[in-house]
C-alpha positions in Angstrom: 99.2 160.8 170.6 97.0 158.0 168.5 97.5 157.2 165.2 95.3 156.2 162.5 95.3 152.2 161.8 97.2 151.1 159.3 95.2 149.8 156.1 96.2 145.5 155.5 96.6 146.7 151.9 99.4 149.3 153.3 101.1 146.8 155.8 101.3 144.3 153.2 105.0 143.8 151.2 104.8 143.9 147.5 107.6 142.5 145.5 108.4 143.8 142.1 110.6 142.1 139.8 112.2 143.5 136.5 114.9 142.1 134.4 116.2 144.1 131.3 117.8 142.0 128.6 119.7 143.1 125.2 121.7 141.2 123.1 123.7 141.7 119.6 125.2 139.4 117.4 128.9 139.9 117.3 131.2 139.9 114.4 132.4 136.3 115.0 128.5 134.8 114.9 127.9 134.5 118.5 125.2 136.3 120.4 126.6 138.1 123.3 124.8 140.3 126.1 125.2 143.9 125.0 122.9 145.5 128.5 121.3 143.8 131.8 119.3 145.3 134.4 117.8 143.8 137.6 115.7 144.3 140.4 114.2 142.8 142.9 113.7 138.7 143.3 114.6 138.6 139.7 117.8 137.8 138.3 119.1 136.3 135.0 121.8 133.6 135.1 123.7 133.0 132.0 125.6 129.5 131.7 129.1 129.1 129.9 128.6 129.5 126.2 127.9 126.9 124.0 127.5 126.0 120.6 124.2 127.5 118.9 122.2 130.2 120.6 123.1 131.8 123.7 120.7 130.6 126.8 119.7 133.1 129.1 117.7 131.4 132.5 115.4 133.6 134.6 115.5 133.3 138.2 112.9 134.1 140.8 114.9 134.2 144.2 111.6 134.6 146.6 110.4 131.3 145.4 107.1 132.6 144.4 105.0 135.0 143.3 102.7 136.1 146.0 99.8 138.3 145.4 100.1 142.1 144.8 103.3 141.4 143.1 104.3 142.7 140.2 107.0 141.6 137.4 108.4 142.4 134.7 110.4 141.2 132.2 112.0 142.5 128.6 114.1 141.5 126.1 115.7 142.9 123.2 116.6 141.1 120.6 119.4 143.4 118.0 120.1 142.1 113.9 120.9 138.5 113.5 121.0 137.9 117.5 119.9 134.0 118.2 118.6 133.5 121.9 117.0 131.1 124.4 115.2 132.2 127.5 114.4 129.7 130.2 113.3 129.6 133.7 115.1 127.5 136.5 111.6 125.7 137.7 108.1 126.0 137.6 106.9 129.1 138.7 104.6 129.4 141.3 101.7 131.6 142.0 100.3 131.8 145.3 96.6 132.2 146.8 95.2 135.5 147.0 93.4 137.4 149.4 92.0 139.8 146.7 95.2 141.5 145.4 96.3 140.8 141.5 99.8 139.5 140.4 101.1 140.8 137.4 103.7 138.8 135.3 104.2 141.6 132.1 106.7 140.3 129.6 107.7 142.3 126.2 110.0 140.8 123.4 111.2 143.1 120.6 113.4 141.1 118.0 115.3 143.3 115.0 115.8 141.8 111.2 116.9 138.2 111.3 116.9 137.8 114.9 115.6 134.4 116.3 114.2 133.8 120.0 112.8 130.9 121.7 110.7 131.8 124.6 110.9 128.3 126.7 110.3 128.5 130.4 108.3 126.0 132.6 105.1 125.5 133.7 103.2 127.9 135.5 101.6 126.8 138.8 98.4 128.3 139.4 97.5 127.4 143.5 93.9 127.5 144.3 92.6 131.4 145.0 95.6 132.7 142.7 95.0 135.9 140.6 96.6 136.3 137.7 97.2 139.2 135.3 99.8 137.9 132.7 100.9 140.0 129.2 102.8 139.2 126.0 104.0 141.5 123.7 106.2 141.8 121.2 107.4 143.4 118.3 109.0 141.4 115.4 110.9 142.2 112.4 109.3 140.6 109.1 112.4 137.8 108.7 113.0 137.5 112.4 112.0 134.2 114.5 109.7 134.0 117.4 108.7 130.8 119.1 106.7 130.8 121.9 105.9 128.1 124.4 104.1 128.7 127.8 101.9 125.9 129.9 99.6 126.6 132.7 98.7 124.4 135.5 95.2 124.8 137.6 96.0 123.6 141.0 98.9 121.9 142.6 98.4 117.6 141.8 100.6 116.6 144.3 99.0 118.1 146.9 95.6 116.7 145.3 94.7 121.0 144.9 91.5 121.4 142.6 91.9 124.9 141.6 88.5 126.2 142.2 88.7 130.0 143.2 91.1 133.1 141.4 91.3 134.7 138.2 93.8 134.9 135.3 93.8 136.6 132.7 96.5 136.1 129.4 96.9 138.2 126.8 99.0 137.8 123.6 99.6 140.5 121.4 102.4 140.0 118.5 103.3 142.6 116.0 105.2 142.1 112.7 106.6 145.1 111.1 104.2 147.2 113.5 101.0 145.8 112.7 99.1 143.3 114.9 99.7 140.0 113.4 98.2 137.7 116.9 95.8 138.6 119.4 94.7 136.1 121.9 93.3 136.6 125.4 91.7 133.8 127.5 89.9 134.9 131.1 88.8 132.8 133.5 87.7 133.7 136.8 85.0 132.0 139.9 84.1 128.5 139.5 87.5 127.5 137.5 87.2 124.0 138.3 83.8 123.7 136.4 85.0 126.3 133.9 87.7 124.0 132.3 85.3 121.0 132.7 83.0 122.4 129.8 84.2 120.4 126.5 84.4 123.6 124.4 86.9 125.0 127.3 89.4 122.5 128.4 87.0 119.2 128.4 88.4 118.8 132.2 91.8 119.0 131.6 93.9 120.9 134.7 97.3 121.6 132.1 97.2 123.2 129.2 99.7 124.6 126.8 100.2 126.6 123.8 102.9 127.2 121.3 103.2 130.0 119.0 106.0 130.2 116.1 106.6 133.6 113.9 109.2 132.8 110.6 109.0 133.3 107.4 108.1 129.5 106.9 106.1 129.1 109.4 103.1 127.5 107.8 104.7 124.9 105.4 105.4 123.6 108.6 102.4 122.5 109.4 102.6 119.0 108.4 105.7 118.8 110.2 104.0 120.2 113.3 101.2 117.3 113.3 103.9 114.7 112.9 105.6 115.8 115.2 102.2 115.2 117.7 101.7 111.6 116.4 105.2 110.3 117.2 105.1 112.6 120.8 102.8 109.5 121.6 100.0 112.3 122.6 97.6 109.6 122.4 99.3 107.0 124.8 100.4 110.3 127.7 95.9 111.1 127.2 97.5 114.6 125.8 95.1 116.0 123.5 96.8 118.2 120.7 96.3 120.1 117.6 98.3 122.4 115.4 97.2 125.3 113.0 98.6 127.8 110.5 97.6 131.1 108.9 99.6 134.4 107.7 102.8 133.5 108.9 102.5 131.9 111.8 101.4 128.2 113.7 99.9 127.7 116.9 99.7 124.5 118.3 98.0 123.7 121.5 98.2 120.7 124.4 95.2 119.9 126.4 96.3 117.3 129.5 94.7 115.7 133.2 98.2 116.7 134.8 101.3 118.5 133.7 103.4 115.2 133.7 102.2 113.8 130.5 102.1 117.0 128.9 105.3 118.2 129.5 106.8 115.3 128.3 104.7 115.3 125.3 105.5 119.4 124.8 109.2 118.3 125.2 108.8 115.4 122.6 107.3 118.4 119.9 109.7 121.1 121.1 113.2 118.9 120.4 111.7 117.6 116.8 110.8 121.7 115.8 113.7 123.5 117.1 116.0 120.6 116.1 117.9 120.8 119.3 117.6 119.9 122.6 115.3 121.7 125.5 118.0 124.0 128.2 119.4 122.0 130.4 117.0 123.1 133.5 114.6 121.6 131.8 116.0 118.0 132.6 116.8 118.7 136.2 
């Protein structure tokens, strides 16, 4: 008896990720973790409490993300809880043979609930596609900030990423109305893509960082201090900072991550007035 080949696209093993997070402030002040699901490569480690918000870190256990893969992550934020999500390392996204990977997070944060979104950089390889989402829903007085850098092509390797897709898309809601849209799409030809000045003037890391509060824009001035004494200038990071209705955006432009990590460190300690997770410095 014959049977029918087996399509590449069947014979092919997809991993799918998803990790579940809620937390609620308990009577005492502290933030503790009120449900947690997992699947898949992706788990959630959470180190011995400390003083100030509780730190969550993401871990991918395959390594990677290859392509086809999907994951997911959420997080649910209750009244007053204060939390910190971080990744182990840079995550890596692999070449592809045609399939998309899709990295979906959603944040949800109730009144007077404060998260800061802080993982490391993403590692685009040459040929990588890349469907990435962020949503989230925010309560008028709660507190989002948002960091996330990309990397085009692996520098140690001397990898010029000049094949693959991505595309990233921001959407942030305050009090159920859209308060931040932002998608950028690139695709074919990156490498002379984000040579174009108005694109990324040939920078291959770039970074952005989003902050939601009630204050948000009186701290503006603070923000583009906070740039001068990062010593953006001396690292050849190029950086600017904005504010409108609520929020600031401020965004890093750099010839290789090193430089502007450091310099995104630099910013990050002086806003949040505490230091980066400790994976950070390992």
């Amino acid at each position: 008896m014959q049977h029918s080949p087996v399509p590449d696209a069947l014979r092919r093993q997809r991993s799918i990720g998803h990790v579940a997070l809620a937390v609620a402030r308990m009577p005492g002040g502290t933030t503790r973790t009120t449900d947690l699901a997992e699947s898949g490569p992706l788990r959630l480690r959470l180190p011995r409490p400390e003083p100030g918000p509780m730190e969550a870190v993401l871990l991918n256990s395959a390594g990677g993300i290859a392509c086809g893969d999907r994951f997911t992550v959420e997080a649910r934020l209750a009244a007053g809880a204060d939390l910190v999500l971080t990744t182990t390392a840079a995550e890596k996204i692999y070449r592809s043979d045609g399939p998309l990977t899709r990295l979906d997070v959603a944040l949800s944060l109730e009144a007077g609930a404060a998260l800061a979104w802080l993982p490391q950089e993403t590692i685009l390889f040459d040929g990588a596609r890349l469907a990435r989402s962020f949503s989230a829903e925010v309560a008028p007085d709660a507190r989002l900030t948002l960091f996330e850098a990309l990397v085009f092509g692996r520098a140690a390797k001397g990898e010029v990423m000049r094949d693959g897709a991505l595309t990233d898309a921001w959407r942030i809601r305050r009090a159920g109305r859209l308060a931040y849209a932002d998608t950028f799409r690139l695709e074919a030809d990156i490498a002379d893509k984000l040579a174009r000045r108005a694109v990324a003037g040939g920078a291959r890391a770039m970074a952005t960082l989003l902050h939601l509060a009630p204050d948000a824009e009186s701290r503006l001035d603070q923000a583009r201090e906070l740039i001068q004494a990062a010593g953006c200038d001396d690292l050849s990071v190029e950086a600017g900072a904005s504010a409108w209705n609520g929020m600031l955006v401020l965004r890093l432009l750099g010839a290789e991550i090193g430089a502007l990590r450091l310099a995104a460190a630099r910013i990050l300690d002086g806003f949040r007035g505490r230091p980066l997770p400790r994976v950070w410095q390992t």
